[in-house]
C-alpha positions as CSV (number, residue, x, y, z in Angstrom):
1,X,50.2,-76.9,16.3
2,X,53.6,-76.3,17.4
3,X,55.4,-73.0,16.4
4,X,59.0,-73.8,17.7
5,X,61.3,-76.3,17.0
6,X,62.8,-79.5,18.1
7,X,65.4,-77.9,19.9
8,X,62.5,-76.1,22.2
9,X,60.9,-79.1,22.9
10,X,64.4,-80.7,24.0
11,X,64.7,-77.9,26.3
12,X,61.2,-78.7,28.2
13,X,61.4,-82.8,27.8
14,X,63.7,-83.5,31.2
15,X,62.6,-87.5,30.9
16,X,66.1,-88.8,29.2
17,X,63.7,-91.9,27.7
18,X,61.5,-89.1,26.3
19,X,64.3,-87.1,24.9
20,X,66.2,-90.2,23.3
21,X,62.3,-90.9,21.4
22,X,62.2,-87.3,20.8
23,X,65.6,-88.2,19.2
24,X,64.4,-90.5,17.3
25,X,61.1,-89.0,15.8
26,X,63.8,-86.3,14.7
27,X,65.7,-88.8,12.6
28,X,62.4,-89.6,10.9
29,X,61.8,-85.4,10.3
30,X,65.6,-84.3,9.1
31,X,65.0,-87.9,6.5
32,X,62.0,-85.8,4.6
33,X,64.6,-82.8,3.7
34,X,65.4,-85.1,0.3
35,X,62.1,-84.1,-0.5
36,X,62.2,-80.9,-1.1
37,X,58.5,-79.5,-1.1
38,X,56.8,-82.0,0.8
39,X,54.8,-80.9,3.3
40,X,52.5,-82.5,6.1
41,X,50.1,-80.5,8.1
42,X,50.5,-83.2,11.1
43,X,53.5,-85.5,12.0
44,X,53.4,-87.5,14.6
45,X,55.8,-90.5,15.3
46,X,54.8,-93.7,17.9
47,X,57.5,-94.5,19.7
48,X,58.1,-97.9,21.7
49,X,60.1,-98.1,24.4
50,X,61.0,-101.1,27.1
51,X,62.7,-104.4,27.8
52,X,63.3,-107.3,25.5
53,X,63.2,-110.9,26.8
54,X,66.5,-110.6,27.2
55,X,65.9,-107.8,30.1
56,X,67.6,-105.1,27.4
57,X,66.3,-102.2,27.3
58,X,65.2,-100.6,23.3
59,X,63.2,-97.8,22.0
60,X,62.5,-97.1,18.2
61,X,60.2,-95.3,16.3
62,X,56.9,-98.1,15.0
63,X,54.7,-96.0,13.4
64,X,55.5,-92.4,12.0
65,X,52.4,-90.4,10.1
66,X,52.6,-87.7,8.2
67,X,49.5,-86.6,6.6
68,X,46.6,-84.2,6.4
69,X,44.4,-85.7,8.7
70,X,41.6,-85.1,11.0
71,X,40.9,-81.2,10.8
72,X,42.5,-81.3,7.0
73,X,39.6,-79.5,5.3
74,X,40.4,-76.1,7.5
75,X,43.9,-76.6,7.7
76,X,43.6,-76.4,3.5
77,X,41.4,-73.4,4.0
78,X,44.0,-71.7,5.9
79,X,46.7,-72.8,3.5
80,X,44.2,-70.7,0.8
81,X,43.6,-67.3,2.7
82,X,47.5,-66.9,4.0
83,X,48.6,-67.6,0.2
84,X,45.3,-65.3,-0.9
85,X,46.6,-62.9,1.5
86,X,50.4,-62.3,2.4
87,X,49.3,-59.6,5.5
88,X,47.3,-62.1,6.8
89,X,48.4,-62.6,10.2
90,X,45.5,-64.5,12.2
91,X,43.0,-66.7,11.0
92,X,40.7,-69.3,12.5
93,X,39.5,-72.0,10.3
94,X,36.7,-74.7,11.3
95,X,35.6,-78.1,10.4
96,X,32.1,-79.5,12.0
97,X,31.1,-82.7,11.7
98,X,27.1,-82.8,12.9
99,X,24.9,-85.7,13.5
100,X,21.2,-86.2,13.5
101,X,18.7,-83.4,12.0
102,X,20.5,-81.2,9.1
103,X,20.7,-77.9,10.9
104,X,21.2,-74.6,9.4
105,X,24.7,-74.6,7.4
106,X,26.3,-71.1,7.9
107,X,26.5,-69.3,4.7
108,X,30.0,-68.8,4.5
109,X,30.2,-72.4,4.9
110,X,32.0,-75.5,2.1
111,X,30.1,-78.3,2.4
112,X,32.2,-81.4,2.2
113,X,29.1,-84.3,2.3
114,X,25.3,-83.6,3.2
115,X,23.4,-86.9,3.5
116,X,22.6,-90.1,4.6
117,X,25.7,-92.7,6.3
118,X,24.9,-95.8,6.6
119,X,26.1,-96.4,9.7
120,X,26.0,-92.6,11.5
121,X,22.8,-91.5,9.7
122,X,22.1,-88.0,8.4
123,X,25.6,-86.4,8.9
124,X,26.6,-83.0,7.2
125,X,30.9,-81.7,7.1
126,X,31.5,-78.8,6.7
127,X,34.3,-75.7,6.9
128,X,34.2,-72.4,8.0
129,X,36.6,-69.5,8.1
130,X,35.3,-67.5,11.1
131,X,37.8,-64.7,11.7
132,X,40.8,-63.5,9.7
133,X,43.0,-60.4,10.8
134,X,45.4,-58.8,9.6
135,X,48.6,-56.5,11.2
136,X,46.4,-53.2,11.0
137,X,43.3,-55.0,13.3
138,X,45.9,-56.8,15.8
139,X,47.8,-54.0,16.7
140,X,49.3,-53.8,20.1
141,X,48.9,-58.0,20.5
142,X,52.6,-59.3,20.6
């Protein structure tokens, strides 16, 4: 997750190829503000860079994604306890994916799916919300 914005990642990118697709991924972000309200827990943008048969050189953005992907189940779990709780300052959120013999499932636990894949076999998904802190139980960390 990054916390700082795309001017702090200009300031660390030296590469200028890697700025100018930076650059460009940005275009893609600033775009989304006549949406008001959307939001995407992961952005990412594919960017393509290199000579054309002509020997010119080109980059431009192929694939942008913006979605809740991968992890999305804890990332929504974390959505729910920060809006549950406005002190809420830390929080760690988890999303397993086991294989093979159903283990024990932590209590705490959502269970997403608990059976049979065709393909994987016996799988079980679940989240967890493992630690959640507030100002009063962090303080001292800056």
């Amino acid at each position: 997750m990054c916390a700082g914005s795309w001017e702090d990642l200009l300031t660390v990118v030296v590469e200028e190829n890697v700025r100018f697709g930076v650059l460009q991924g940005r275009v893609y972000d600033e775009a989304m503000a006549a949406y008001p309200g959307f939001v995407a827990s992961r952005r990412n943008y594919d960017i393509g860079q290199g000579f054309d048969n002509q020997s010119v050189w080109r980059s431009g953005v192929f694939e942008s994604s913006w979605r809740i992907g991968g992890a999305s189940p804890a990332e929504l779990l974390a959505i729910k306890a920060f809006l549950e709780d406005p002190d809420l300052s830390m929080l760690e959120a988890c999303h397993y994916e086991k294989f093979g013999e159903l283990q024990d499932i932590p209590t705490n636990s959502i269970v997403h799916f608990r059976g049979d894949d065709p393909q994987a076999g016996t799988v079980v998904r679940y989240t967890t919300l493992t630690r959640r802190q507030t100002p009063s139980s962090v303080r001292g960390l800056k």
